[in-house]
C-alpha positions in Angstrom: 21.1 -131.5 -168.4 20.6 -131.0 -164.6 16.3 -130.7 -165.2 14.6 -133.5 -165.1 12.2 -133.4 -168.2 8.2 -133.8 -167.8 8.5 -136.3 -169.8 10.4 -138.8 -167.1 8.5 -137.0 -164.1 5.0 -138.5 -162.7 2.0 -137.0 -163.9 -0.6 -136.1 -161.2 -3.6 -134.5 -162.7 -6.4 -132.7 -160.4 -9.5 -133.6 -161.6 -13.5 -132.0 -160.6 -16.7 -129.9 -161.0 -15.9 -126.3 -161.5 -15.3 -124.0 -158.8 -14.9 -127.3 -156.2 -11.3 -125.8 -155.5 -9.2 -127.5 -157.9 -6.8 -124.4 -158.8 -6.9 -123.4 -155.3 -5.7 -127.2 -154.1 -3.0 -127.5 -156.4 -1.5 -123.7 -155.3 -2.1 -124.8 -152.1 0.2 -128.7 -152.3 3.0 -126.6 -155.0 3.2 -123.6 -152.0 2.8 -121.1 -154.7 0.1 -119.8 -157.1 0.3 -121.7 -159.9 -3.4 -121.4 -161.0 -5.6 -118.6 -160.8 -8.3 -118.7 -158.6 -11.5 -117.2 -158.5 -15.1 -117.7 -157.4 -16.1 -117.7 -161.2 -16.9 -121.1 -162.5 -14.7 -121.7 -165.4 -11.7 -120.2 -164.6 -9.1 -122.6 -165.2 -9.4 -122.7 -169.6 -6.5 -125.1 -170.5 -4.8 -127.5 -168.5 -2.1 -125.8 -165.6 0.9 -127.8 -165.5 3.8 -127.2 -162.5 6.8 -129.1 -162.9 8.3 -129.6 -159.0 10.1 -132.0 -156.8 8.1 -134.0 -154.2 10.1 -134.3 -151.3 11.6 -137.3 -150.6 9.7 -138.9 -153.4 11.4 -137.6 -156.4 10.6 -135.4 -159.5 6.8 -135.0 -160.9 4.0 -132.5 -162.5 0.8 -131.1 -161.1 -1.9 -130.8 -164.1 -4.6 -128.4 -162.8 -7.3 -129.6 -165.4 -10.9 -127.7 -166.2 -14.2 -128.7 -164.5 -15.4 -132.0 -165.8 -19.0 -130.1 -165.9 -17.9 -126.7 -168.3 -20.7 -125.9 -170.3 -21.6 -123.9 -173.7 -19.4 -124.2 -176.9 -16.1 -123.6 -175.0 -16.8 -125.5 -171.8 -17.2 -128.6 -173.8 -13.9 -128.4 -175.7 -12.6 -127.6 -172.0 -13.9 -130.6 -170.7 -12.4 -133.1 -174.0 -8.9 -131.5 -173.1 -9.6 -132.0 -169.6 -10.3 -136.1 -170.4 -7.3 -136.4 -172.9 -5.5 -135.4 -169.8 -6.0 -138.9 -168.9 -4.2 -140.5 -171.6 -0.5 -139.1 -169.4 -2.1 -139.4 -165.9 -0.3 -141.0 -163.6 -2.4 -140.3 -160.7 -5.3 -138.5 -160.2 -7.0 -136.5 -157.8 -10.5 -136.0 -157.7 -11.6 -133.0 -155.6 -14.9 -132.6 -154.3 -16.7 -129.1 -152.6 -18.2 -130.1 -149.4 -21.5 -128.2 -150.6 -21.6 -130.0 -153.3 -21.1 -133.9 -153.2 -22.5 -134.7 -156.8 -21.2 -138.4 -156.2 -22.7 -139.3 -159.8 -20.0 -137.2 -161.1 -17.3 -139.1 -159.3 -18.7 -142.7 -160.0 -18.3 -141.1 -163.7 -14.4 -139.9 -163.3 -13.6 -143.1 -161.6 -14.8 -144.7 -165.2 -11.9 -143.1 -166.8 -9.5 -144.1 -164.1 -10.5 -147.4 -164.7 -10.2 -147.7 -168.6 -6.4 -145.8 -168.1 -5.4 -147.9 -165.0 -4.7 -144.9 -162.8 -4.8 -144.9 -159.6 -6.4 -142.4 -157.7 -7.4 -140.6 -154.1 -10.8 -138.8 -153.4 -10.5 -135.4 -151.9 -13.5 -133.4 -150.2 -12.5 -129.7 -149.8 -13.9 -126.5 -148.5 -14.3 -128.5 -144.9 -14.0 -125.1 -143.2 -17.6 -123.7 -144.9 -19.4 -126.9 -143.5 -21.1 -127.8 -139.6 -19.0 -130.5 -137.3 -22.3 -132.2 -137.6 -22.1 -131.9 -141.8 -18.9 -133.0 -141.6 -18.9 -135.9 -139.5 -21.6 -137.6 -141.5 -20.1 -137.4 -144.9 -16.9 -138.7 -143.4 -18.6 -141.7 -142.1 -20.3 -141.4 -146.3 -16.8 -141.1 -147.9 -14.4 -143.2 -145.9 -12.1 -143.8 -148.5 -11.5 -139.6 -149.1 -9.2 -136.8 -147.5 -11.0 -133.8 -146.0 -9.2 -130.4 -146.5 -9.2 -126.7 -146.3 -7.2 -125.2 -149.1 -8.9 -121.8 -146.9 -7.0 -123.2 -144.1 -4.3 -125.4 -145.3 -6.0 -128.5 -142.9 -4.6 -131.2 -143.5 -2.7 -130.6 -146.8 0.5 -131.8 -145.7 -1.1 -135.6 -144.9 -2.3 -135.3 -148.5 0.8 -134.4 -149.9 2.2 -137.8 -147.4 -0.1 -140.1 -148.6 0.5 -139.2 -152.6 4.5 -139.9 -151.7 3.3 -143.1 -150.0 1.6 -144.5 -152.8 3.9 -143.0 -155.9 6.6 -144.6 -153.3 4.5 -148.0 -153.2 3.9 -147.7 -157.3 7.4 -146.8 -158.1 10.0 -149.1 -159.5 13.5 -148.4 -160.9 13.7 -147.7 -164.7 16.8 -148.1 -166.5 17.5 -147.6 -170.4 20.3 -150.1 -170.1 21.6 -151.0 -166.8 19.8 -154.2 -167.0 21.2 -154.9 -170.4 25.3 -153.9 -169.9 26.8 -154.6 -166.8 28.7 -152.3 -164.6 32.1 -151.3 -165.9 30.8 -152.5 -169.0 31.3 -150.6 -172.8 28.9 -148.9 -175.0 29.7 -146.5 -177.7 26.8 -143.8 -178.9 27.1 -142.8 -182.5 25.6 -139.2 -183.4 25.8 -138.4 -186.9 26.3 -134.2 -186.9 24.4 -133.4 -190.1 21.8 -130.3 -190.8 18.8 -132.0 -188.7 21.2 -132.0 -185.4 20.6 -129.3 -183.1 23.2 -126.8 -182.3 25.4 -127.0 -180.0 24.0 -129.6 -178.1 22.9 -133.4 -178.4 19.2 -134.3 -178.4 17.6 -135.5 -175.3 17.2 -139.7 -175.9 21.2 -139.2 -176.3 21.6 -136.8 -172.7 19.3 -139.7 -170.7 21.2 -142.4 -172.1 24.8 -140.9 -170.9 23.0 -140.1 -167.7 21.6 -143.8 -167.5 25.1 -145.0 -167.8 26.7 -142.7 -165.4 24.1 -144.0 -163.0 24.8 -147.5 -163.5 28.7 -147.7 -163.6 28.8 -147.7 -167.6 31.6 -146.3 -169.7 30.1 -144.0 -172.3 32.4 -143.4 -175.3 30.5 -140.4 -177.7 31.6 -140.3 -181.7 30.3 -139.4 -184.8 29.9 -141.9 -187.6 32.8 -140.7 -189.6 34.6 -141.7 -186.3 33.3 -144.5 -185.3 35.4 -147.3 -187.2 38.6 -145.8 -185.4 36.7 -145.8 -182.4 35.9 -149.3 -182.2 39.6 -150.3 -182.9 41.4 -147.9 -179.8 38.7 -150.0 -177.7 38.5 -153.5 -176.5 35.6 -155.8 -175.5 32.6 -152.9 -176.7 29.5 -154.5 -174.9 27.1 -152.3 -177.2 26.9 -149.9 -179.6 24.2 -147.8 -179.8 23.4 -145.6 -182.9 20.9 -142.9 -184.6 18.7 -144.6 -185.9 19.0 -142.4 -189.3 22.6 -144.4 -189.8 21.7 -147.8 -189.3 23.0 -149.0 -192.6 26.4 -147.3 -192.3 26.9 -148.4 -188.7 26.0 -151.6 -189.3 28.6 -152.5 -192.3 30.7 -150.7 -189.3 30.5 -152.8 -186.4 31.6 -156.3 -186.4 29.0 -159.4 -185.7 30.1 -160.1 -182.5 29.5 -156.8 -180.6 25.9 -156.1 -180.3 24.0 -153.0 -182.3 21.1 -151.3 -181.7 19.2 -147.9 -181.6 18.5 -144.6 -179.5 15.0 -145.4 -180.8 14.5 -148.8 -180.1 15.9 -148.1 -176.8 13.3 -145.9 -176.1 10.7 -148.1 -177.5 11.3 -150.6 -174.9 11.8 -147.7 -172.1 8.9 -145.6 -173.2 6.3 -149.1 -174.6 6.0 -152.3 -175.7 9.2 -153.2 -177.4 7.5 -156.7 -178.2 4.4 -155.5 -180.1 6.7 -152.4 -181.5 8.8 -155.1 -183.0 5.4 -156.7 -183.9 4.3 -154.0 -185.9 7.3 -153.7 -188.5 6.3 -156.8 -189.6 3.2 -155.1 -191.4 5.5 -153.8 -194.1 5.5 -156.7 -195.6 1.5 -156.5 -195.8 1.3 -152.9 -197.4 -0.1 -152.0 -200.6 -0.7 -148.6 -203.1 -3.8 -148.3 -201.2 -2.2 -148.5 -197.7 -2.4 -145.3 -195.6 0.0 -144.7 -193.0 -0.1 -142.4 -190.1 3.4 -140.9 -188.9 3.2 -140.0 -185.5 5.6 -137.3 -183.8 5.9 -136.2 -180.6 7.6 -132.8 -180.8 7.6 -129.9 -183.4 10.0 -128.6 -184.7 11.0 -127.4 -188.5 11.1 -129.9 -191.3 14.4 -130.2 -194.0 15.3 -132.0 -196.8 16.9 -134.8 -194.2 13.3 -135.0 -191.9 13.7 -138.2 -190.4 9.4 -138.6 -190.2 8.7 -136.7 -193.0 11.0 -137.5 -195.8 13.1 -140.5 -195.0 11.2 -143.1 -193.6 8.6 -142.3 -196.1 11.4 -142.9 -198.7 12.7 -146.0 -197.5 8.9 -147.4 -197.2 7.8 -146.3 -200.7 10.7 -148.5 -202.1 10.7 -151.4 -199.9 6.8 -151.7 -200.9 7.6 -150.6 -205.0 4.6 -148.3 -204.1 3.3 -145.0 -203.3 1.9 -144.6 -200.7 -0.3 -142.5 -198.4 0.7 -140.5 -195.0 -0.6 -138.5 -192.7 1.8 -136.8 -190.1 0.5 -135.7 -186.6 3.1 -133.6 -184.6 3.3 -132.2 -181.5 0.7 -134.2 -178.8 -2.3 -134.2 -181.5 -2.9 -138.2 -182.0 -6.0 -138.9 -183.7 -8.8 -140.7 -182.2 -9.8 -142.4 -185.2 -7.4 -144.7 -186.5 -9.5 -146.9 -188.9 -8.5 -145.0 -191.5 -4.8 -146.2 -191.1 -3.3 -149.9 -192.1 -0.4 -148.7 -189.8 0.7 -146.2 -187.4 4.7 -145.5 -186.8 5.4 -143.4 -184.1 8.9 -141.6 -182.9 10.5 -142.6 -180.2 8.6 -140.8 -178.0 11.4 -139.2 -175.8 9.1 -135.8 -175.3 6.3 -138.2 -174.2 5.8 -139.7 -170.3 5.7 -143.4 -170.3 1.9 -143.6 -169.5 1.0 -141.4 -173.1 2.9 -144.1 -175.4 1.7 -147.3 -173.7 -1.8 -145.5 -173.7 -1.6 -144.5 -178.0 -0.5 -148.5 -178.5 -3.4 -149.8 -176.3 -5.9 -147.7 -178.4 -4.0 -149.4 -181.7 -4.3 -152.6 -179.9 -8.0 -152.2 -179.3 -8.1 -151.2 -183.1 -6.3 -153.9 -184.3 -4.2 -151.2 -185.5 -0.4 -152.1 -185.7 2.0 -149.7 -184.1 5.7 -149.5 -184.7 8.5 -146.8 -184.1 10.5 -144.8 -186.1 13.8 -146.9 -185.3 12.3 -150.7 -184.9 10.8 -149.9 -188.8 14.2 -148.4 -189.9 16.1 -151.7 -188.4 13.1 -153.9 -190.6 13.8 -151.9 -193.4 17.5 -152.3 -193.4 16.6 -155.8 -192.8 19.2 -155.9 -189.8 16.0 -156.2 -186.9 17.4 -159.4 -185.5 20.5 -158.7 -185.1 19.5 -155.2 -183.4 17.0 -157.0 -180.9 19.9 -159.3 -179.9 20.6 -157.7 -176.7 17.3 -157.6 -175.3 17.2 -161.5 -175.5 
C-alpha cells in the first residue's frame, strides 16, 4: 500500500532515432543504469520502464522506447511498440544526436504528439562531440530544444527542472471522491470475500479508494455483503455506499433509497474516463442482437474461474437481458485491438492497472469508430436496471 502504482504515476516516454542516446539520457535523469547502452544501433528491443519519484514533483515512470527508425523484420515490430507507447504518454521527450539532426524525423514524432495531445520537449544530445561554432548555429536552428551531454552530464539537471515545471504547470488534483462526500463525511465499501478475491489482501480500486478518503477527511467503514445490513444500522447519516460491482443486486435490495449507491467500477470510470459516454454506452444493450459481437476488454491477467467477472458473468447477464447468444471476444492484459469494426460494442474493466491517458485514449479511438464503449460496472448497474439511481451522486 505505501507504492504508488504505475498506473496513477505520469508517464514520460523518451522517444528518437537509434543510437541518438536515448538509453543513455534516461540512465543519466534516473542516476542509475536503467537501460543498456551501447554504440550498436538497436539496442534498446522493448520498451524500458523506471518507476521513480521526481523530486518535488511527485511520483512518475521513465519509458526508454526503441528507435523510431529500427529496421528489418524485428526493427519494425520495435518501432509499432515503440508508437503504442503513445497511447499512455504523458509526456514525451524527443532526443536528437547533434550529428545527426534528421529534423523530418521529428516533424514526424511531433504528428503523434499531436493526435495523443501530449505535450512534449525537444532535446539535442551528444553536445560534447560537436564545434562551439556547430553548436551555436543549431541553437540559434532549434530555439525551442535543450542541449545536453549525457557524456558529461551538461545541463541535465535544467532538464530534469524544466520537466517538473511543466508536469507542475499540467498537474491538477485528482480525487476518487473527495469532491463527491464531504469531509467528515460517511461511506461504507462492500467487498464480497468469494473464490475470485485475492488472498489475503483487498484489490487495488478498493486500497486507492481507502487512501482517497484518508486523504480527504473521510470515514471509511470496510464489510462484507453478508455484513453489510448490520452495518448500515450501527451507523447514522451514511453519505455513500460504495460496492463490488459483482453484488449490485444484493446491495441494492440492501441499502435504503435515501443513502446514495454506487460502484468501485464506476468510480473508476469517471476517475480513469469519461463517466458520461461510459454511461452512454450501456445504453447499446438495448440495441443488441444474435448477430451482435462484443469485445470484453481487460486490463490485467490473471486466471479465469467459474465466478470470472469478464468472462462468465457479464456474458451471462447480457445473453439473458438480450434473450440471445451472443458473440465475444476477450483481450487481456494491455493487448486492445486496433480494429474495432468488427465489434457493435466494447465493455471494458475498470481500468485500475491502466494510467488515465491509456483509457481516455481506447474511448477516443471508439469515439472515432463510432464504436460504443462502456465498463464492466456502468453495464452491470444497466443490467440490474438500477443505473440511475447509482449515478445519483455524481449529479
Amino acid at each position: 500500500m505505501n507504492s504508488t502504482p504505475d498506473a496513477n504515476r505520469k508517464h514520460i516516454a523518451i522517444f528518437g532515432k537509434t543510437n541518438s542516446g536515448k538509453s543513455s539520457l534516461l540512465n543519466a535523469i534516473v542516476g542509475q543504469d536503467v537501460s543498456l547502452v551501447s554504440s550498436i544501433s538497436g539496442t534498446t528491443t522493448d520498451p524500458v520502464k523506471k518507476a521513480m519519484e521526481l523530486i518535488p514533483f511527485g511520483p512518475v515512470v521513465f519509458i526508454d522506447t526503441a528507435g523510431l527508425n529500427d529496421t528489418g523484420e524485428l526493427g519494425e515490430l520495435r518501432v509499432k511498440r515503440s508508437i503504442k507507447i503513445l497511447q499512455s504518454t504523458d509526456f514525451a521527450i524527443y532526443v536528437m544526436d547533434i550529428n545527426d539532426l534528421d529534423e523530418q524525423a521529428y516533424i514526424e514524432a511531433v504528428k503523434g504528439f499531436k493526435k495523443y495531445s501530449i505535450p512534449h520537449v525537444l532535446v539535442v544530445n551528444k553536445i560534447d562531440s560537436a564545434s562551439q561554432e556547430q553548436l551555436e548555429r543549431i541553437k540559434s536552428k532549434l530555439k525551442e530544444a535543450i542541449f545536453v551531454s549525457t557524456h558529461s552530464g551538461g545541463d541535465i539537471l535544467l532538464l530534469k527542472d524544466m520537466l517538473i515545471k511543466m508536469l507542475t504547470n499540467d498537474d491538477t488534483e485528482e480525487t476518487i471522491v473527495g469532491d463527491l462526500v464531504p469531509s467528515g463525511g460517511k461511506i461504507i465499501m462492500v467487498v464480497p470475500v468469494d473464490s475470485e478475491a485475492p488472498k489475503g489482501r483487498i484489490i487495488l480500486p478498493q486500497v486507492q479508494l481507502i487512501r482517497d478518503c484518508l486523504d480527504h477527511g473521510i470515514k471509511s467503514y470496510v464489510v462484507r455483503d453478508t455484513e453489510l445490513e448490520s452495518a448500515l444500522t450501527d451507523l447514522s447519516s451514511v453519505n455513500l455506499v460504495v460496492t463490488d460491482s459483482q453484488a449490485f443486486k444484493r446491495v441494492s435490495e440492501i441499502v435504503p433509497v435515501d443513502i446514495k449507491l454506487t460502484s468501485f467500477s464506476i468510480l473508476f470510470a469517471r476517475h480513469k474516463g469519461d463517466l458520461s459516454t461510459l454511461a452512454d454506452g450501456a445504453s447499446k444493450v438495448k440495441e443488441l442482437t444474435g448477430e451482435s459481437r462484443i469485445l470484453i476488454s481487460e486490463a490485467c491477467s490473471h486466471n479465469h474461474s467459474h465466478e470470472d467477472i469478464g468472462r462468465i458473468k457479464i456474458p451471462n447477464l447480457l445473453n439473458k437481458f438480450v434473450g440471445k447468444q451472443l458473440q465475444y471476444d476477450f483481450k487481456m492484459g494491455h493487448d486492445f485491438p486496433e480494429n474495432l469494426d468488427e465489434y457493435d460494442m466494447v465493455i471494458h474493466c475498470g481500468s485500475c492497472m491502466l494510467n488515465k491517458k491509456v483509457m481516455q485514449t481506447r474511448i477516443d479511438i471508439c469515439l472515432e469508430k463510432g464504436i460504443k464503449i462502456t465498463n464492466y460496472g456502468v453495464v452491470l448497474a444497466y443490467l440490474n436496471g438500477i443505473m440511475d439511481r447509482c449515478m445519483e451522486i455524481f449529479e
